[in-house]
PDB file of N, H, CA, C and O in Angstrom:
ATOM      1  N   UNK A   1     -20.026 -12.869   3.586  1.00  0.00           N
ATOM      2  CA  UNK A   1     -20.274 -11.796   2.668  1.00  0.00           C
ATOM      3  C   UNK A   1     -21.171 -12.335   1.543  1.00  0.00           C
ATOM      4  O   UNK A   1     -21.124 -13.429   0.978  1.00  0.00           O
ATOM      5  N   UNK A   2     -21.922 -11.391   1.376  1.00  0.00           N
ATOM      6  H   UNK A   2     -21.960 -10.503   1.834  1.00  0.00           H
ATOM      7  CA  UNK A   2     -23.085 -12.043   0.170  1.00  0.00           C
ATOM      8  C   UNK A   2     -22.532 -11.467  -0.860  1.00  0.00           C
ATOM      9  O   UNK A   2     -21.448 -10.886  -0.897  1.00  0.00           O
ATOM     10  N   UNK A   3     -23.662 -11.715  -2.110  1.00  0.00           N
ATOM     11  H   UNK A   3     -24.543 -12.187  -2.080  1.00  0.00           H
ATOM     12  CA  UNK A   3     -23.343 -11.115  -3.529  1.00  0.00           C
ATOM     13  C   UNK A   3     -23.061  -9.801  -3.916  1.00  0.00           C
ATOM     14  O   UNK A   3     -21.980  -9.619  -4.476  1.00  0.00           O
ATOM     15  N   UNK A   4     -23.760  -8.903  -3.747  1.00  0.00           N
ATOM     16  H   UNK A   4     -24.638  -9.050  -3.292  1.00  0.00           H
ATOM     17  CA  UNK A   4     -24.434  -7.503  -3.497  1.00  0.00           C
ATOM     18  C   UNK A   4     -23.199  -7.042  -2.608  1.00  0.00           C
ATOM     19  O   UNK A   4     -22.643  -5.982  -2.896  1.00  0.00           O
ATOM     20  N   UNK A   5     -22.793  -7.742  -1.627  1.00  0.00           N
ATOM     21  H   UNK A   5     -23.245  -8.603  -1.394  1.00  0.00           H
ATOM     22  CA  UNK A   5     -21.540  -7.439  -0.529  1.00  0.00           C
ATOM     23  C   UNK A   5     -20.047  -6.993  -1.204  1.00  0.00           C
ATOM     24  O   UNK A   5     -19.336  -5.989  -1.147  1.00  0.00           O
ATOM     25  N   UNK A   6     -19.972  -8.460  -1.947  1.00  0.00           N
ATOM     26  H   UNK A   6     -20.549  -9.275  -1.993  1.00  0.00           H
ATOM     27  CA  UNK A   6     -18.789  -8.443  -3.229  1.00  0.00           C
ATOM     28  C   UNK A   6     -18.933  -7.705  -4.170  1.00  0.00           C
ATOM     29  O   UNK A   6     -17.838  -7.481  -4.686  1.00  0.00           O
ATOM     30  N   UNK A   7     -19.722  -7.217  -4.653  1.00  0.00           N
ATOM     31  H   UNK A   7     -20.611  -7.399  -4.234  1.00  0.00           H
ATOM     32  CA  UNK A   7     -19.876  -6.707  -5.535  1.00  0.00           C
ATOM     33  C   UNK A   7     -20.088  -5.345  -5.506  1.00  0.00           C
ATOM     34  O   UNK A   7     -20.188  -4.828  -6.619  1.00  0.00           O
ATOM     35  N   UNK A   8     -20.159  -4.812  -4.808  1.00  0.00           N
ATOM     36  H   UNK A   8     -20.078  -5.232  -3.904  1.00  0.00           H
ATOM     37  CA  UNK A   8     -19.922  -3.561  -3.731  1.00  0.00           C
ATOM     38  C   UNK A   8     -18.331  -3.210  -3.582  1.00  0.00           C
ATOM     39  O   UNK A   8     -17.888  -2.073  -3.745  1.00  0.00           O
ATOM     40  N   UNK A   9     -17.510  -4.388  -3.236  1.00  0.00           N
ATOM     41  H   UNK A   9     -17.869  -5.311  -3.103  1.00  0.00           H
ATOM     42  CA  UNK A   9     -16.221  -3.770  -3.383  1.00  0.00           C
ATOM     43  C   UNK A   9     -15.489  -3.100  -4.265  1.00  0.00           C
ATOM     44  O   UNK A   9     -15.512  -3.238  -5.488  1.00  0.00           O
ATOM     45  N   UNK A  10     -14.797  -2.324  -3.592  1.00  0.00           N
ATOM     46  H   UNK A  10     -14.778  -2.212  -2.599  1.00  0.00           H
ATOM     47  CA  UNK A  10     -13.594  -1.691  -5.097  1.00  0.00           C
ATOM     48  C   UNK A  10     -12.547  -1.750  -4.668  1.00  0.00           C
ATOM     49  O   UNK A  10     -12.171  -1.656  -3.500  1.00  0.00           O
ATOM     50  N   UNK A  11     -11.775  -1.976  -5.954  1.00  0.00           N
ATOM     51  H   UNK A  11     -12.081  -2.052  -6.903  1.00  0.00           H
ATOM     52  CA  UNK A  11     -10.313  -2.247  -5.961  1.00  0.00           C
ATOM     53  C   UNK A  11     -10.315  -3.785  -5.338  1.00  0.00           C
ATOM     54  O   UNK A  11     -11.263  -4.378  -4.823  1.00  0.00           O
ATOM     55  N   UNK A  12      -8.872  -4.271  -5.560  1.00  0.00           N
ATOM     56  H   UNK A  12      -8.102  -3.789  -5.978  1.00  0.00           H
ATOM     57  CA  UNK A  12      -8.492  -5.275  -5.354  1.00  0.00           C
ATOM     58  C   UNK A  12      -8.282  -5.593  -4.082  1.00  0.00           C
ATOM     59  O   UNK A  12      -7.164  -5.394  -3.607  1.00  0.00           O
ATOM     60  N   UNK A  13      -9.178  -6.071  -3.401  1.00  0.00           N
ATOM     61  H   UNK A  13     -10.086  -6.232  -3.787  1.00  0.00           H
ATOM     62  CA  UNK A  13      -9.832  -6.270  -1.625  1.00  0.00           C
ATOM     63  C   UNK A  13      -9.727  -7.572  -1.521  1.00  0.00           C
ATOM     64  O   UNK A  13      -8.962  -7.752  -0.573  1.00  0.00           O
ATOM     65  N   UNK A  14     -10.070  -8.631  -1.967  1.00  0.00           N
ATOM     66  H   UNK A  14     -10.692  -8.484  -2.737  1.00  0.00           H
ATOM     67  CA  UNK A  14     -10.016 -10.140  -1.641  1.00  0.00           C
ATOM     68  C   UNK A  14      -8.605 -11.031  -2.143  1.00  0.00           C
ATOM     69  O   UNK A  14      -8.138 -11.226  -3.265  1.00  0.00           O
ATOM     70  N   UNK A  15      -8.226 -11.407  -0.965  1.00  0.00           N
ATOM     71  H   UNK A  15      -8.605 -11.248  -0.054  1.00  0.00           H
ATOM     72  CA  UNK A  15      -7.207 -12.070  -0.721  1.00  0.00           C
ATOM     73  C   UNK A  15      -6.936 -13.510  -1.705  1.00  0.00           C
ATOM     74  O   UNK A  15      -7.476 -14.591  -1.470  1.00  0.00           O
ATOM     75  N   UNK A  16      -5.847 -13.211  -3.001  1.00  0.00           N
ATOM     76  H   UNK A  16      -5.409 -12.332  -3.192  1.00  0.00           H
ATOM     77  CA  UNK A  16      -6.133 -14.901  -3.057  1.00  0.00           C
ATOM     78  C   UNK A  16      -4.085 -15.072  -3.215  1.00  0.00           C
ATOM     79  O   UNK A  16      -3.127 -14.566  -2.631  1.00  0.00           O
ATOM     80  N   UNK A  17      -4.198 -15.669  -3.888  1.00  0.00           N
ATOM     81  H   UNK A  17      -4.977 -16.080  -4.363  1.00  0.00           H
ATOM     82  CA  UNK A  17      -2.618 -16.467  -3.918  1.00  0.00           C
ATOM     83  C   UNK A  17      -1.721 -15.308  -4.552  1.00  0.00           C
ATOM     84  O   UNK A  17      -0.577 -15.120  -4.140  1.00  0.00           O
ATOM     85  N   UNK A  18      -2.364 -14.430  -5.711  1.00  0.00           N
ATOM     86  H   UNK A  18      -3.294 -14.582  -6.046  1.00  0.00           H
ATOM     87  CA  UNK A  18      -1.589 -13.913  -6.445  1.00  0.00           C
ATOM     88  C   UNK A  18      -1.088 -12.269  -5.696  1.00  0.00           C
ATOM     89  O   UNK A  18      -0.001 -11.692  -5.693  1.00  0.00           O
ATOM     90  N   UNK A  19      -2.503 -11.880  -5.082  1.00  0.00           N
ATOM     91  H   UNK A  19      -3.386 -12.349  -5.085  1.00  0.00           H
ATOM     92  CA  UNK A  19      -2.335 -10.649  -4.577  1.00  0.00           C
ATOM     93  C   UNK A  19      -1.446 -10.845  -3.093  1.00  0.00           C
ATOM     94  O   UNK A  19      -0.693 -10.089  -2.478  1.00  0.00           O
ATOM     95  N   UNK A  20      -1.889 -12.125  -2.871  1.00  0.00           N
ATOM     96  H   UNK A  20      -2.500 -12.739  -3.371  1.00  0.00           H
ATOM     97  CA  UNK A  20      -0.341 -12.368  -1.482  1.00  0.00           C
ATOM     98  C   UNK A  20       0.853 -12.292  -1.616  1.00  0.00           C
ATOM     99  O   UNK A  20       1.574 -11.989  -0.665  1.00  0.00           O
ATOM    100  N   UNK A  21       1.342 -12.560  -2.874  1.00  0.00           N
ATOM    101  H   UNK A  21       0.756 -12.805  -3.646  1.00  0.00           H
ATOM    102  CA  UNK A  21       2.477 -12.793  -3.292  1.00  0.00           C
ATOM    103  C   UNK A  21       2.724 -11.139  -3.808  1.00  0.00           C
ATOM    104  O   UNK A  21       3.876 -10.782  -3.562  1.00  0.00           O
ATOM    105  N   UNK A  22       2.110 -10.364  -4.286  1.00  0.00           N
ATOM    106  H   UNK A  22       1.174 -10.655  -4.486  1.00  0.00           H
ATOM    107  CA  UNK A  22       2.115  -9.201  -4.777  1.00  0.00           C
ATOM    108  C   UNK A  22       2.070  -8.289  -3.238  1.00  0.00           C
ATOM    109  O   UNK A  22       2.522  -7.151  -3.110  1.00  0.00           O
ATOM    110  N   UNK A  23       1.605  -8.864  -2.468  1.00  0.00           N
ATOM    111  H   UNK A  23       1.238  -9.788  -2.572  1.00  0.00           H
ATOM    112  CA  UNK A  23       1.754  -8.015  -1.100  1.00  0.00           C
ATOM    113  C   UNK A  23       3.073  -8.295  -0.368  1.00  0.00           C
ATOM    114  O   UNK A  23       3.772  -7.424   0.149  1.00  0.00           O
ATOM    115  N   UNK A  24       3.392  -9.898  -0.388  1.00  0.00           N
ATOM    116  H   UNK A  24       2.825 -10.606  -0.808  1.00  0.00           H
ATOM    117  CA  UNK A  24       4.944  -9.907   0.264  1.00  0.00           C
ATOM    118  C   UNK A  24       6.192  -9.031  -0.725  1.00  0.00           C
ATOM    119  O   UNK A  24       7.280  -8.566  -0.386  1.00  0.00           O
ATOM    120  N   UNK A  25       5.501  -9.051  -2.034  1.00  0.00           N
ATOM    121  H   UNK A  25       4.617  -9.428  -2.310  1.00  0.00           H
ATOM    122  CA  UNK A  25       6.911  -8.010  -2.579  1.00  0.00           C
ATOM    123  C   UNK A  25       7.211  -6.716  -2.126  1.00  0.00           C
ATOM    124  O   UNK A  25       8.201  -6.047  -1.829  1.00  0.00           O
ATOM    125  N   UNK A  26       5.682  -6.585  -2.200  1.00  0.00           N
ATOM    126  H   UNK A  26       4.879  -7.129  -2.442  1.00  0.00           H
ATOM    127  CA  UNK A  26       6.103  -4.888  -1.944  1.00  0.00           C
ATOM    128  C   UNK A  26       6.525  -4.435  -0.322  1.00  0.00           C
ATOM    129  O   UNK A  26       6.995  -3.402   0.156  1.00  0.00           O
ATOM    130  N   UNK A  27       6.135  -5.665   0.218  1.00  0.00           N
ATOM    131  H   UNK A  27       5.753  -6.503  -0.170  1.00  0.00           H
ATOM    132  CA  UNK A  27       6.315  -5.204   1.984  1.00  0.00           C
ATOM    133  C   UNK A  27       8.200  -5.371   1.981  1.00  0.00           C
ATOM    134  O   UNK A  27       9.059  -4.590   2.390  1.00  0.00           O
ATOM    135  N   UNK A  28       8.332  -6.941   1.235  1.00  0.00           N
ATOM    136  H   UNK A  28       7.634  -7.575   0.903  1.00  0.00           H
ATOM    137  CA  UNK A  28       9.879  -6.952   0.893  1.00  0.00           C
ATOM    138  C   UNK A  28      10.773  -5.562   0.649  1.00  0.00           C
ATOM    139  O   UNK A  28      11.830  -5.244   1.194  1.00  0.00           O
ATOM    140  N   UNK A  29      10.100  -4.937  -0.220  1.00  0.00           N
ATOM    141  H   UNK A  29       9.241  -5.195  -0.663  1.00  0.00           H
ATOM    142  CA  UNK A  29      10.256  -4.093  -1.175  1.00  0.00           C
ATOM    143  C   UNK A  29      10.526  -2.297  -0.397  1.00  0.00           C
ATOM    144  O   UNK A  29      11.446  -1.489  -0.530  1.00  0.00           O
ATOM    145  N   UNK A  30       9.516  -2.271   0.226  1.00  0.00           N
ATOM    146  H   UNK A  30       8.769  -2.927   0.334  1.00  0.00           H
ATOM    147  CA  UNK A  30       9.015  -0.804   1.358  1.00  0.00           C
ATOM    148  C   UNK A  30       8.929  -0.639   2.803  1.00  0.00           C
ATOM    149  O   UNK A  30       8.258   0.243   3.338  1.00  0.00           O
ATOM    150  N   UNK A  31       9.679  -1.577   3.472  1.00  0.00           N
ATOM    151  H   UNK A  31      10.225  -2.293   3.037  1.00  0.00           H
ATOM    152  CA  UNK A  31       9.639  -1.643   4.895  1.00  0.00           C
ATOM    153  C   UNK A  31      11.241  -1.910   5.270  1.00  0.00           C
ATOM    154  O   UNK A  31      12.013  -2.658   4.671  1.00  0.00           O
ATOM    155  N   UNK A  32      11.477  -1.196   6.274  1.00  0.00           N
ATOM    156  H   UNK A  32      10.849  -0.588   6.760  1.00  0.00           H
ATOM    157  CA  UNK A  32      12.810  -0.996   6.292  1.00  0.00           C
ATOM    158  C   UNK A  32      12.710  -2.264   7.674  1.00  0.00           C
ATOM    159  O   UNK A  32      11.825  -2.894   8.253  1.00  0.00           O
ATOM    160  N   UNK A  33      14.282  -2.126   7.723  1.00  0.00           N
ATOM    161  H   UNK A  33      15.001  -1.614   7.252  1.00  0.00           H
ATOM    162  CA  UNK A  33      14.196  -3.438   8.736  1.00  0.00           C
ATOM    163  C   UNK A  33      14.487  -2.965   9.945  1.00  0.00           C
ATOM    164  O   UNK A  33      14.220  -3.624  10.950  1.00  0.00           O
ATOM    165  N   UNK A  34      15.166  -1.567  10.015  1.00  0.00           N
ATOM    166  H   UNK A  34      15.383  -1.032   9.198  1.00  0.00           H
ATOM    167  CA  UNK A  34      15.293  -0.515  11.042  1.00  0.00           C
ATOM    168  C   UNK A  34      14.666   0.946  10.903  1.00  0.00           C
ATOM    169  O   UNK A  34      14.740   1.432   9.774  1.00  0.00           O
ATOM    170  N   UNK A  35      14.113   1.641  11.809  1.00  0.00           N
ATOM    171  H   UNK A  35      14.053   1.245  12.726  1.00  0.00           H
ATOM    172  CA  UNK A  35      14.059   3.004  11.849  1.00  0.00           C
ATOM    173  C   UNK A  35      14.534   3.728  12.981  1.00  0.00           C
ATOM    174  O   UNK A  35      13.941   3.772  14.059  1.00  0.00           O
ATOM    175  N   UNK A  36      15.656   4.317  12.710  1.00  0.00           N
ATOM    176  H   UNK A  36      16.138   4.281  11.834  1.00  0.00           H
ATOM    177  CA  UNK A  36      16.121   5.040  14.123  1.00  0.00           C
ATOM    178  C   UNK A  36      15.666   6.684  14.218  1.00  0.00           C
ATOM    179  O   UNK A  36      15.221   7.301  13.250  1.00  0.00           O
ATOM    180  N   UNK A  37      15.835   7.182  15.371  1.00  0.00           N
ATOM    181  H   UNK A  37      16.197   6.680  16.157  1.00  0.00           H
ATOM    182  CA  UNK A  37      14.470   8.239  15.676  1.00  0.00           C
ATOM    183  C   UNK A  37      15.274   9.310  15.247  1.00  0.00           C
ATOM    184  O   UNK A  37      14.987  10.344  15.851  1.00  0.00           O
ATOM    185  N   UNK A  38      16.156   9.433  14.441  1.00  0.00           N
ATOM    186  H   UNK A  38      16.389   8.593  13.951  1.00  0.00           H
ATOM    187  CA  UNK A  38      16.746  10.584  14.043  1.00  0.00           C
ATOM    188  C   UNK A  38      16.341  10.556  12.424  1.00  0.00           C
ATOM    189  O   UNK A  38      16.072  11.526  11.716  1.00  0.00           O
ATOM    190  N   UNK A  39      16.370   9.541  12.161  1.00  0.00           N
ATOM    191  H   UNK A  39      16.589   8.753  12.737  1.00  0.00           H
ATOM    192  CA  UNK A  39      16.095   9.218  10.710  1.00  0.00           C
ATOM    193  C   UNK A  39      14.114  10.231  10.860  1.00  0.00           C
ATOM    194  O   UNK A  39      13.875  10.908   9.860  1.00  0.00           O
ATOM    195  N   UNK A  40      13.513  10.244  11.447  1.00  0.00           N
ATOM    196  H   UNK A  40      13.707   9.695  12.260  1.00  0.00           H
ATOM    197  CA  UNK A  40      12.134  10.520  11.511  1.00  0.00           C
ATOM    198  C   UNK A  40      12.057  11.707  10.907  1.00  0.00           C
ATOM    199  O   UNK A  40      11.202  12.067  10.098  1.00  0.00           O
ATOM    200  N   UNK A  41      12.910  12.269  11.290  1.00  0.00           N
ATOM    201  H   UNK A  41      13.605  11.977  11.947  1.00  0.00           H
ATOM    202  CA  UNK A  41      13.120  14.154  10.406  1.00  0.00           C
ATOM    203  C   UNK A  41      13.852  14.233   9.023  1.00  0.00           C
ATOM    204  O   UNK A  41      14.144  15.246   8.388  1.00  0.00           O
ATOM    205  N   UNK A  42      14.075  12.925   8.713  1.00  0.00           N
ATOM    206  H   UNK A  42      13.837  12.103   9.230  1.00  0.00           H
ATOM    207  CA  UNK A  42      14.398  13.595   7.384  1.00  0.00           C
ATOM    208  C   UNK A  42      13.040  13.428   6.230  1.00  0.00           C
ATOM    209  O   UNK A  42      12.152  12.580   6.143  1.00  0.00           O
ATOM    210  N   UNK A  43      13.300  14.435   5.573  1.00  0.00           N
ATOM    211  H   UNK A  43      14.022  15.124   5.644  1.00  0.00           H
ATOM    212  CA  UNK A  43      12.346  14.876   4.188  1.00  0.00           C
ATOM    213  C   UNK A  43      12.345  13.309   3.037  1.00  0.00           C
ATOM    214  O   UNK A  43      11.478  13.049   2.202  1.00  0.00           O
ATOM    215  N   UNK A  44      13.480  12.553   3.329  1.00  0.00           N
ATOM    216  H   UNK A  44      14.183  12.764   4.007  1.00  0.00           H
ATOM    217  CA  UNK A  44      13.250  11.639   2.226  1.00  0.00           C
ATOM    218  C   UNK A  44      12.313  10.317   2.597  1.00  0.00           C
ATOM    219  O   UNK A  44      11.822   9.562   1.757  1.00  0.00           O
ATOM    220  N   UNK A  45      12.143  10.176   4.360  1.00  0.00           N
ATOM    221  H   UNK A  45      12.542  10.789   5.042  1.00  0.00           H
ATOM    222  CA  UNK A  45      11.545   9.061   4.779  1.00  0.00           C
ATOM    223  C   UNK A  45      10.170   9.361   4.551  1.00  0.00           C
ATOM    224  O   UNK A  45       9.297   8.507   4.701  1.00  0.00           O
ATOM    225  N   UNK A  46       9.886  10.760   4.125  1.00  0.00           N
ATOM    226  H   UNK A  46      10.595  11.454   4.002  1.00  0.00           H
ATOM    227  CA  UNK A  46       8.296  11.347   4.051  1.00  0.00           C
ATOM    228  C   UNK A  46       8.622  10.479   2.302  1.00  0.00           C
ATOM    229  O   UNK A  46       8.501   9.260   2.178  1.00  0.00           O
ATOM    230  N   UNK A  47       8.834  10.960   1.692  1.00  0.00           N
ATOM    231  H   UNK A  47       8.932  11.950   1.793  1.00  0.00           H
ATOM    232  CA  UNK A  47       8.903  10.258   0.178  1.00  0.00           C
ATOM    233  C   UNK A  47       8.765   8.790   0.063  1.00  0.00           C
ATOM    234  O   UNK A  47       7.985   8.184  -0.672  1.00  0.00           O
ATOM    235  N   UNK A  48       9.648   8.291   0.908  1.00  0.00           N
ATOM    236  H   UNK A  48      10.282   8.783   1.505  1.00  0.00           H
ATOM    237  CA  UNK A  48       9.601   7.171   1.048  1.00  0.00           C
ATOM    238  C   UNK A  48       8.674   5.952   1.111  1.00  0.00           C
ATOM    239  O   UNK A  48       8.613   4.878   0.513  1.00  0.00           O
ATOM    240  N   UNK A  49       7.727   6.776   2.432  1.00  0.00           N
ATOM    241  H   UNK A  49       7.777   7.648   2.919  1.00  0.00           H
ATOM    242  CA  UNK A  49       6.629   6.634   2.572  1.00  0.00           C
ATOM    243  C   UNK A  49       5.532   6.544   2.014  1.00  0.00           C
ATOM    244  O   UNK A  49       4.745   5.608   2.151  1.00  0.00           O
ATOM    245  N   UNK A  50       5.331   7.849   1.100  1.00  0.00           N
ATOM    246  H   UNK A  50       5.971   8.610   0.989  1.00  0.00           H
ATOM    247  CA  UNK A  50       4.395   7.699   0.012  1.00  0.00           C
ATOM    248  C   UNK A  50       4.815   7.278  -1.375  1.00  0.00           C
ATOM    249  O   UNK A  50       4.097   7.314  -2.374  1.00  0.00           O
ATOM    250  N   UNK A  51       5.958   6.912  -1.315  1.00  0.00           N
ATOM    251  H   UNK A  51       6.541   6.883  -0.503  1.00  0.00           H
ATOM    252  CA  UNK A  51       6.212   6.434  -2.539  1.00  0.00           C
ATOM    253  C   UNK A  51       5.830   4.699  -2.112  1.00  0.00           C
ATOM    254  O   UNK A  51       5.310   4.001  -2.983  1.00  0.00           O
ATOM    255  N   UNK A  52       6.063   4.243  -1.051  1.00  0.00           N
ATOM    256  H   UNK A  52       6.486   4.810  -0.344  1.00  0.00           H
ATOM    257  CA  UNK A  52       5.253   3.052  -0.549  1.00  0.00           C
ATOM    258  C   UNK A  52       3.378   2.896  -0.871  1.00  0.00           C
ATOM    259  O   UNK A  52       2.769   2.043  -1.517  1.00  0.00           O
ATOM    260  N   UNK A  53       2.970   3.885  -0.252  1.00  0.00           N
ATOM    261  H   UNK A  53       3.465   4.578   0.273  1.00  0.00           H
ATOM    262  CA  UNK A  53       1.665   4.003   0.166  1.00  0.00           C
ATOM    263  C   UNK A  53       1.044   4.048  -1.429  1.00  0.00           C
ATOM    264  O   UNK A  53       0.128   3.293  -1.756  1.00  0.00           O
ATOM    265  N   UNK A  54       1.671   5.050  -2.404  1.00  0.00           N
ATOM    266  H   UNK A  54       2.415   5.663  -2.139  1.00  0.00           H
ATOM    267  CA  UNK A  54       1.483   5.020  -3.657  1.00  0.00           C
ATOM    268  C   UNK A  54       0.743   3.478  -4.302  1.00  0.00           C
ATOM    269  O   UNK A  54      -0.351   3.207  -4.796  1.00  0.00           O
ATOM    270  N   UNK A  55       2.338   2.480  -3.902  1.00  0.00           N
ATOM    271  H   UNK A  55       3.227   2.700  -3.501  1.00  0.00           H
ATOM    272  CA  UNK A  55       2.638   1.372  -4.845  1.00  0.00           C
ATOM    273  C   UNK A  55       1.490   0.745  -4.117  1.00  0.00           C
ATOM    274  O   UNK A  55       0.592   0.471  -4.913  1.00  0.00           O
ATOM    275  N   UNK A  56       1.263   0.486  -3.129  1.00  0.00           N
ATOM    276  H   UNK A  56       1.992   0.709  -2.482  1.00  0.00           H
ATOM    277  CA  UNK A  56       0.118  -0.119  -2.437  1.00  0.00           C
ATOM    278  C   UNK A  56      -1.121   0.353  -2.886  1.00  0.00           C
ATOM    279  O   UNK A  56      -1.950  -0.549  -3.004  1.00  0.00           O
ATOM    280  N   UNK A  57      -1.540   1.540  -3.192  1.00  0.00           N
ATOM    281  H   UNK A  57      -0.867   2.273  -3.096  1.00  0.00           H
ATOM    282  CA  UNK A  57      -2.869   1.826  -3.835  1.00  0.00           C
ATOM    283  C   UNK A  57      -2.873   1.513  -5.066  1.00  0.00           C
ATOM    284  O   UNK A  57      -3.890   1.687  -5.737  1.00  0.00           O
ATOM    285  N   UNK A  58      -1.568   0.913  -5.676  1.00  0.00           N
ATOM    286  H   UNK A  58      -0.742   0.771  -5.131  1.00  0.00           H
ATOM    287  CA  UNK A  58      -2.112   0.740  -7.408  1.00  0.00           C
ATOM    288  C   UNK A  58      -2.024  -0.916  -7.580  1.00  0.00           C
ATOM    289  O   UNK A  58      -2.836  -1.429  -8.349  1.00  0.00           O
ATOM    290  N   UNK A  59      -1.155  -1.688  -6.955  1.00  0.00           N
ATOM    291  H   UNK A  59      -0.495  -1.271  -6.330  1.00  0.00           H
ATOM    292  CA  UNK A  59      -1.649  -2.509  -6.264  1.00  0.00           C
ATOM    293  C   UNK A  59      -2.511  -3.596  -6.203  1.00  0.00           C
ATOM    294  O   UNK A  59      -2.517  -4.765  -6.589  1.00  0.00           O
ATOM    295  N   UNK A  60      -3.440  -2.623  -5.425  1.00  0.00           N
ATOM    296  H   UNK A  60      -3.435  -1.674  -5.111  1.00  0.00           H
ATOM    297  CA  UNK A  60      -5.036  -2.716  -4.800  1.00  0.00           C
ATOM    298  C   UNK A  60      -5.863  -2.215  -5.512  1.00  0.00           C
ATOM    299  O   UNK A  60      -7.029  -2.579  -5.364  1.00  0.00           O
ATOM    300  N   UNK A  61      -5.539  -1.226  -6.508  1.00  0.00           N
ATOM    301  H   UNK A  61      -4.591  -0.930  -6.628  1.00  0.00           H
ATOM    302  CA  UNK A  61      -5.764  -0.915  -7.653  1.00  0.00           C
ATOM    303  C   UNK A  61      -7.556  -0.109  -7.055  1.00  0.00           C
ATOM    304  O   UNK A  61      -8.659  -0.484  -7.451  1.00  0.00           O
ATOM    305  N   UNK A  62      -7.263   1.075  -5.998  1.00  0.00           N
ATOM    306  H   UNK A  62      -6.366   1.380  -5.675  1.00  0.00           H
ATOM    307  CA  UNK A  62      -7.732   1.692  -4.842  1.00  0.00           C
ATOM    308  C   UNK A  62      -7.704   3.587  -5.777  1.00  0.00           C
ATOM    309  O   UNK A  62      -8.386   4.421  -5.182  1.00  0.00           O
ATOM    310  N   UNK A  63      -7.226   3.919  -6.627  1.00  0.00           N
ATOM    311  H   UNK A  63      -6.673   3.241  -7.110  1.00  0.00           H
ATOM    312  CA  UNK A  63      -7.190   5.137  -7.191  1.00  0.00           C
ATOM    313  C   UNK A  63      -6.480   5.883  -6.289  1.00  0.00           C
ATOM    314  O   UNK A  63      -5.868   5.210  -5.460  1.00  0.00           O
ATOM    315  N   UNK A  64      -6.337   7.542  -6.167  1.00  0.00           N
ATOM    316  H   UNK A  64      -6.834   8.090  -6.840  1.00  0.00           H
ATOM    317  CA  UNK A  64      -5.786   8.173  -5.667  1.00  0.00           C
ATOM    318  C   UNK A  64      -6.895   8.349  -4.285  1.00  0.00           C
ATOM    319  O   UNK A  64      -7.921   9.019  -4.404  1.00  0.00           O
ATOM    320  N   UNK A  65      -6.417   7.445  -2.593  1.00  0.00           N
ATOM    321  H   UNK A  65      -5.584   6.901  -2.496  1.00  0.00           H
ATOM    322  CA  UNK A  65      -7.165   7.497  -1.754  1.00  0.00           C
ATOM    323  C   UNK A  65      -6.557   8.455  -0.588  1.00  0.00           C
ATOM    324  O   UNK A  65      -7.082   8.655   0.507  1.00  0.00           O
ATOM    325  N   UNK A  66      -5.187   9.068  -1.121  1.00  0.00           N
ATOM    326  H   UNK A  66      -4.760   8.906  -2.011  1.00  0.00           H
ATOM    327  CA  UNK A  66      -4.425   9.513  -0.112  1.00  0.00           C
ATOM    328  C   UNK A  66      -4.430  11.173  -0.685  1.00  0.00           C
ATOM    329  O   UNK A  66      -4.227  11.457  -1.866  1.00  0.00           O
ATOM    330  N   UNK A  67      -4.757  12.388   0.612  1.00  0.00           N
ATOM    331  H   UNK A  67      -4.922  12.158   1.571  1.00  0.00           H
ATOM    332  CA  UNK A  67      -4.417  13.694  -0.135  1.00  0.00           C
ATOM    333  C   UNK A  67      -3.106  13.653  -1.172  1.00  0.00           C
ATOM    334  O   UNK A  67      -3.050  14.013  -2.348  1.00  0.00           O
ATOM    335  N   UNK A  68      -2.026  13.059  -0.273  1.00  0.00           N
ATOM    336  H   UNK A  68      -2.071  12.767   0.683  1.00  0.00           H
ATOM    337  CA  UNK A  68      -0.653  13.889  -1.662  1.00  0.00           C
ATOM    338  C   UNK A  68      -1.095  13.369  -2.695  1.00  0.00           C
ATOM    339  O   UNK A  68      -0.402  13.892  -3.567  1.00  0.00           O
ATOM    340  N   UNK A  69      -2.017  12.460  -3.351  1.00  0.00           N
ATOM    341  H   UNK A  69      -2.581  12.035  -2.643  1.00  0.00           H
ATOM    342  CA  UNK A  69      -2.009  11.628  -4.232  1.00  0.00           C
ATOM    343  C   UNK A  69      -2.559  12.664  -5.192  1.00  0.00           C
ATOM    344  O   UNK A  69      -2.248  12.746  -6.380  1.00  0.00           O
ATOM    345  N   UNK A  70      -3.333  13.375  -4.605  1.00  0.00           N
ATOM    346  H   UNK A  70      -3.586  13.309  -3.640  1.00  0.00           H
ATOM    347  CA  UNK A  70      -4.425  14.380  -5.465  1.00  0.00           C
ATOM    348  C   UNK A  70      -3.677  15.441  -5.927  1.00  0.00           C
ATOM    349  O   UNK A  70      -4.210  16.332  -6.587  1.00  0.00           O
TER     350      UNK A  70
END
């Protein structure tokens, strides 16, 4: 990746020590260790979800990239 390449990016895209550690929390944090297929219909795993997807775009510090976000 060149200069112009990097510098082109947005939000917090390049991998270093701190944002790894900020990524194992939140995966710690938002990933269940089971999902059973009945659980799929409930209304709170939708929340859940974007209340994940949320914390991950701010994060990455990515703005509102998801419709519910808007």
């Amino acid at each position: 990746m060149n200069d112009a390449e990097r510098a082109a990016l947005r939000g917090r895209t390049r991998l270093d020590d701190a944002l790894y550690d900020e990524l194992v929390a939140w995966a710690r944090t938002h990933y269940r260790e089971t999902l059973h297929p009945e659980e799929l219909g409930d209304p709170a795993l939708l929340t859940e979800s974007r209340d994940a997807l949320e914390a991950l775009s701010r994060i990455l510090q990515l703005g509102s990239i998801y419709p519910f976000q808007r």
